[in-house]
mmCIF file of the C-alpha atoms, coordinates in Angstrom:
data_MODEL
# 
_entry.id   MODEL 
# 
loop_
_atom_site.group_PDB 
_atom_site.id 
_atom_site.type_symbol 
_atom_site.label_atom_id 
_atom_site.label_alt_id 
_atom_site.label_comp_id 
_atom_site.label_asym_id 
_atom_site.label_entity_id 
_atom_site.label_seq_id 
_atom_site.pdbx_PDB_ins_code 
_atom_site.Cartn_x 
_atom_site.Cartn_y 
_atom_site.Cartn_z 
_atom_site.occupancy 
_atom_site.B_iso_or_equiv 
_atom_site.pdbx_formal_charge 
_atom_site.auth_seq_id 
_atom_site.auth_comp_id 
_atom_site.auth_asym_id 
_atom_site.auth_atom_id 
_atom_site.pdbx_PDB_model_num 
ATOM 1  C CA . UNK A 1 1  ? -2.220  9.501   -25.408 1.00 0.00 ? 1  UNK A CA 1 
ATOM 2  C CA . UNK A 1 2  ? -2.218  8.348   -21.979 1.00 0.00 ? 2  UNK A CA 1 
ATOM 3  C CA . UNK A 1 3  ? -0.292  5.415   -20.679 1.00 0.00 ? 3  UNK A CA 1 
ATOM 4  C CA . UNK A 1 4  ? -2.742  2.040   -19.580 1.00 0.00 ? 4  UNK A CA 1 
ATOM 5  C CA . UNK A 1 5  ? -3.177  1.840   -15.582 1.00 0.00 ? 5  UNK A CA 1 
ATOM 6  C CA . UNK A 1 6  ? -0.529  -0.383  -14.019 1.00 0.00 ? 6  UNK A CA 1 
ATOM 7  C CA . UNK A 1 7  ? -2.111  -3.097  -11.838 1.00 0.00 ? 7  UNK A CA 1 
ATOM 8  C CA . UNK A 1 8  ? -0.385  -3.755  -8.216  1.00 0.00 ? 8  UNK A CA 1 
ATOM 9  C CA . UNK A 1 9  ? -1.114  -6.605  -5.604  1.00 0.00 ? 9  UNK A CA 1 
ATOM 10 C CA . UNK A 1 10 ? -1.109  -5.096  -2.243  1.00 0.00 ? 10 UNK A CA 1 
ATOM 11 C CA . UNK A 1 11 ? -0.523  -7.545  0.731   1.00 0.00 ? 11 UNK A CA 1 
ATOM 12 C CA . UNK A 1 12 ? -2.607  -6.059  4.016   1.00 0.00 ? 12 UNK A CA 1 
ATOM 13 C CA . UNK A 1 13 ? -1.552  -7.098  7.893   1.00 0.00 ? 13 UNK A CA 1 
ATOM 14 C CA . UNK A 1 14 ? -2.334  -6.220  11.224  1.00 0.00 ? 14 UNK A CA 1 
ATOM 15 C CA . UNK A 1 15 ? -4.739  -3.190  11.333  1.00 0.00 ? 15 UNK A CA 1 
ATOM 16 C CA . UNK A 1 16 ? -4.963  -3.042  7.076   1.00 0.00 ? 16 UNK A CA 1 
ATOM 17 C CA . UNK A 1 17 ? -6.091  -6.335  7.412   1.00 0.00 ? 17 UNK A CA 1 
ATOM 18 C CA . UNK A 1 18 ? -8.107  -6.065  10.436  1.00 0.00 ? 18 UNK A CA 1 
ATOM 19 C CA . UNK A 1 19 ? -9.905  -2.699  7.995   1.00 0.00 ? 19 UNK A CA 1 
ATOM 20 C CA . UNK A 1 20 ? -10.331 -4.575  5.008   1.00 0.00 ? 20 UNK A CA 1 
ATOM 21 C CA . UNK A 1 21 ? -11.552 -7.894  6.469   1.00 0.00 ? 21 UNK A CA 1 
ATOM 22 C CA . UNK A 1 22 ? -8.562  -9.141  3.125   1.00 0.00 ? 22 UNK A CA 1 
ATOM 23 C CA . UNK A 1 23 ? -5.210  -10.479 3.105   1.00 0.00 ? 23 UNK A CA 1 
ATOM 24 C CA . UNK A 1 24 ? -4.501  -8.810  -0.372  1.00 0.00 ? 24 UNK A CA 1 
ATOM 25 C CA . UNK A 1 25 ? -6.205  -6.200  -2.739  1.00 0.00 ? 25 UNK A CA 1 
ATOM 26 C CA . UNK A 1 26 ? -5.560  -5.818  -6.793  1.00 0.00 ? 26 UNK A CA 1 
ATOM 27 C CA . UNK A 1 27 ? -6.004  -2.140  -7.517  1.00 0.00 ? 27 UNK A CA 1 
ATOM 28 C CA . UNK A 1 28 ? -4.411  0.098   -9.913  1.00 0.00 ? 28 UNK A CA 1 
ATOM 29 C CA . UNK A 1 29 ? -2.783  3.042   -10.393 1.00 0.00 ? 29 UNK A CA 1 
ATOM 30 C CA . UNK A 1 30 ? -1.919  5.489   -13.465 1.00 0.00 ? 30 UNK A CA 1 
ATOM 31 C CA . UNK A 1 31 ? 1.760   4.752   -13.988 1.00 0.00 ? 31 UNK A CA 1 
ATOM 32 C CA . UNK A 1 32 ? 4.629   6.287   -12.080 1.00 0.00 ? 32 UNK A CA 1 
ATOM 33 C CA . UNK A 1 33 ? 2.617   6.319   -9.088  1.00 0.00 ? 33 UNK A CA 1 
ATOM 34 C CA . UNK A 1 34 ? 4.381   6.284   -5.472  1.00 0.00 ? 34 UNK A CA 1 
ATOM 35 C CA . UNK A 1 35 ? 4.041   3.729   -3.443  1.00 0.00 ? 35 UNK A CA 1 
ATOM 36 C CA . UNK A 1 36 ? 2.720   6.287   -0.865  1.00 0.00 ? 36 UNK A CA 1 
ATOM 37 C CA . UNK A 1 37 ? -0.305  6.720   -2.870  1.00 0.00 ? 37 UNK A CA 1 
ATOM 38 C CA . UNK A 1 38 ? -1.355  3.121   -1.760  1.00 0.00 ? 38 UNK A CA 1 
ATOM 39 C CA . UNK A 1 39 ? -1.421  3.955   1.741   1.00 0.00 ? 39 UNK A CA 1 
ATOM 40 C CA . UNK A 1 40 ? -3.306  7.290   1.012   1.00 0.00 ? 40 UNK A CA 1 
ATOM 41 C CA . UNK A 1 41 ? -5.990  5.255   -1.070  1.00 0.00 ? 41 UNK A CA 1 
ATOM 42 C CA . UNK A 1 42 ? -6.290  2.838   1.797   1.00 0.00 ? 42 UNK A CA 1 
ATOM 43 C CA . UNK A 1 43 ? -6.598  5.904   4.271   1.00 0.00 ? 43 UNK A CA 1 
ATOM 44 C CA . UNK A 1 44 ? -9.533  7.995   1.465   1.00 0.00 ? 44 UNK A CA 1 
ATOM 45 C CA . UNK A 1 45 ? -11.439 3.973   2.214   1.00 0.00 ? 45 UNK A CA 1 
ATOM 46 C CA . UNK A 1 46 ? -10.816 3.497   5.556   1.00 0.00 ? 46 UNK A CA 1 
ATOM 47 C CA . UNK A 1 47 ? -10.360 6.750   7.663   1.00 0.00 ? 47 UNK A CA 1 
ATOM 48 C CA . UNK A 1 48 ? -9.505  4.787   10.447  1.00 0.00 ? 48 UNK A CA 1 
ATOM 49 C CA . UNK A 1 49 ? -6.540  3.993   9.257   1.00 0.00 ? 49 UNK A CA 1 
ATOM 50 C CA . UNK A 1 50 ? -5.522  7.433   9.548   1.00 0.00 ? 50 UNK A CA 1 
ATOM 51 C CA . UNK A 1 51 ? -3.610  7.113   12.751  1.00 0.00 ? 51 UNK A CA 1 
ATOM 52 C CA . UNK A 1 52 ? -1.054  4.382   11.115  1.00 0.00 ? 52 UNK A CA 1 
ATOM 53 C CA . UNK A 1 53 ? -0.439  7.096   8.272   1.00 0.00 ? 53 UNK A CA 1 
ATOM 54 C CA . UNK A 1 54 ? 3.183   8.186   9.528   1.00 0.00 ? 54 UNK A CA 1 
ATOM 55 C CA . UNK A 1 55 ? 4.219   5.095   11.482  1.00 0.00 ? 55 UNK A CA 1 
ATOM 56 C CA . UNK A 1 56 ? 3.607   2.934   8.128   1.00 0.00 ? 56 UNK A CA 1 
ATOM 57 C CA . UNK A 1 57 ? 6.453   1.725   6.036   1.00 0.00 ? 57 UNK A CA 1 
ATOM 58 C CA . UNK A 1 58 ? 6.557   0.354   2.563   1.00 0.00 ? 58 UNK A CA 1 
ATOM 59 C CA . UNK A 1 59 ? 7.620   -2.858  1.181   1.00 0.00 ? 59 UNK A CA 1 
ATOM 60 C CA . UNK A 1 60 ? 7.721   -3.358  -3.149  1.00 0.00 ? 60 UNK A CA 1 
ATOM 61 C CA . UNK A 1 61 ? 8.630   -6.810  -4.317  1.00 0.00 ? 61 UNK A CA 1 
ATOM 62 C CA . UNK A 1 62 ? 10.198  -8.303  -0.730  1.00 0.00 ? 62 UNK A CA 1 
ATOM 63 C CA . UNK A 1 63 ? 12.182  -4.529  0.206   1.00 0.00 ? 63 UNK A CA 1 
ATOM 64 C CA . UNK A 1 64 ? 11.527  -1.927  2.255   1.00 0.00 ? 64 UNK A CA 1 
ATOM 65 C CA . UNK A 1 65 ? 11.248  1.232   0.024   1.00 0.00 ? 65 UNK A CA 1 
ATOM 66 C CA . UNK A 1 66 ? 10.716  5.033   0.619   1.00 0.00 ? 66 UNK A CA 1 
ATOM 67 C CA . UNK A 1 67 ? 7.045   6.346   0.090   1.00 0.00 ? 67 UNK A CA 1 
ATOM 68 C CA . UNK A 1 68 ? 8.208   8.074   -3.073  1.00 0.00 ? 68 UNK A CA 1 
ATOM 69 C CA . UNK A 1 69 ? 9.015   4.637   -4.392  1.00 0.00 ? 69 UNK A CA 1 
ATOM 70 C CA . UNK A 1 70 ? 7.422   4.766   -8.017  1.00 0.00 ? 70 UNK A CA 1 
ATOM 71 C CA . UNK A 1 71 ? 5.239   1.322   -8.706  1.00 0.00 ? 71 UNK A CA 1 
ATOM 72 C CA . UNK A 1 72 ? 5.571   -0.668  -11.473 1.00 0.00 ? 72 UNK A CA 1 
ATOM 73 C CA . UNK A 1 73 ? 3.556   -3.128  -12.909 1.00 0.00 ? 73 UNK A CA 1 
ATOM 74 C CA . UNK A 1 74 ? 2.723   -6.433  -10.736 1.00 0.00 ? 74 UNK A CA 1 
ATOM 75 C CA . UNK A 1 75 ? 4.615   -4.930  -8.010  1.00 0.00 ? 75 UNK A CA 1 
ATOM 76 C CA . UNK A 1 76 ? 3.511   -6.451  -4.777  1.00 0.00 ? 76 UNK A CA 1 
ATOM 77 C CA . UNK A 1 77 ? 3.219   -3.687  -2.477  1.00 0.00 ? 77 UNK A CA 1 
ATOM 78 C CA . UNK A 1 78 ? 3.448   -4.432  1.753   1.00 0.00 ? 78 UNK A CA 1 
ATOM 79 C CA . UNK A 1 79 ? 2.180   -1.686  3.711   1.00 0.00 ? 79 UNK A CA 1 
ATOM 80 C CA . UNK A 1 80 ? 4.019   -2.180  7.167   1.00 0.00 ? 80 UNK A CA 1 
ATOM 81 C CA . UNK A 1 81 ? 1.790   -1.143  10.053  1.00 0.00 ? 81 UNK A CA 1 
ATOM 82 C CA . UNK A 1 82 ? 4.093   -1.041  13.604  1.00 0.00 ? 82 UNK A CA 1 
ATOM 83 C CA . UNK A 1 83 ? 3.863   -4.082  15.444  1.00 0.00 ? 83 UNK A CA 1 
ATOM 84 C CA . UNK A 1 84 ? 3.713   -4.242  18.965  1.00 0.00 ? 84 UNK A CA 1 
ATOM 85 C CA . UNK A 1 85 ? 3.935   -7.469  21.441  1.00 0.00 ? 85 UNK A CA 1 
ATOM 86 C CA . UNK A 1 86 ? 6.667   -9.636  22.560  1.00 0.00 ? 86 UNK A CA 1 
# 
């Protein structure tokens, strides 16, 4: 029997944002997921986005995490595009 989906809030800025048109998506993900996975979904919807892919960091729950980070449920996720500007 396989486990329900686990539903995360994902927080967009800067270019995720500027993609998505959002502040924040709901989407989910089978459990154990990485947090990685988020970025790659927002990538498979939004190829433009590719060129953030390994300058992007991850945030779960307020902390910077590594991408293999597994989510839990009603994690809110940050995906951390660089920032430029002064």
């Amino acid at each position: 029997m396989s486990e329900p989906e686990i539903a995360v809030t994902i927080k967009l800025f800067a270019a995720y944002q500027e993609a998505y048109g959002l502040p924040e998506l709901q989407r989910k993900f089978p459990p154990h997921t990485p947090v990685a996975a988020v970025l790659e979904s927002a990538i498979a919807e939004h190829p433009e986005l590719q060129q953030w892919r390994e300058l992007t960091r991850f945030g779960i729950n307020l902390q910077f995490v590594e991408p293999d980070t597994p989510l839990q449920d009603g994690d809110e996720v940050v995906l951390i595009p660089p920032v430029s500007g002064g």
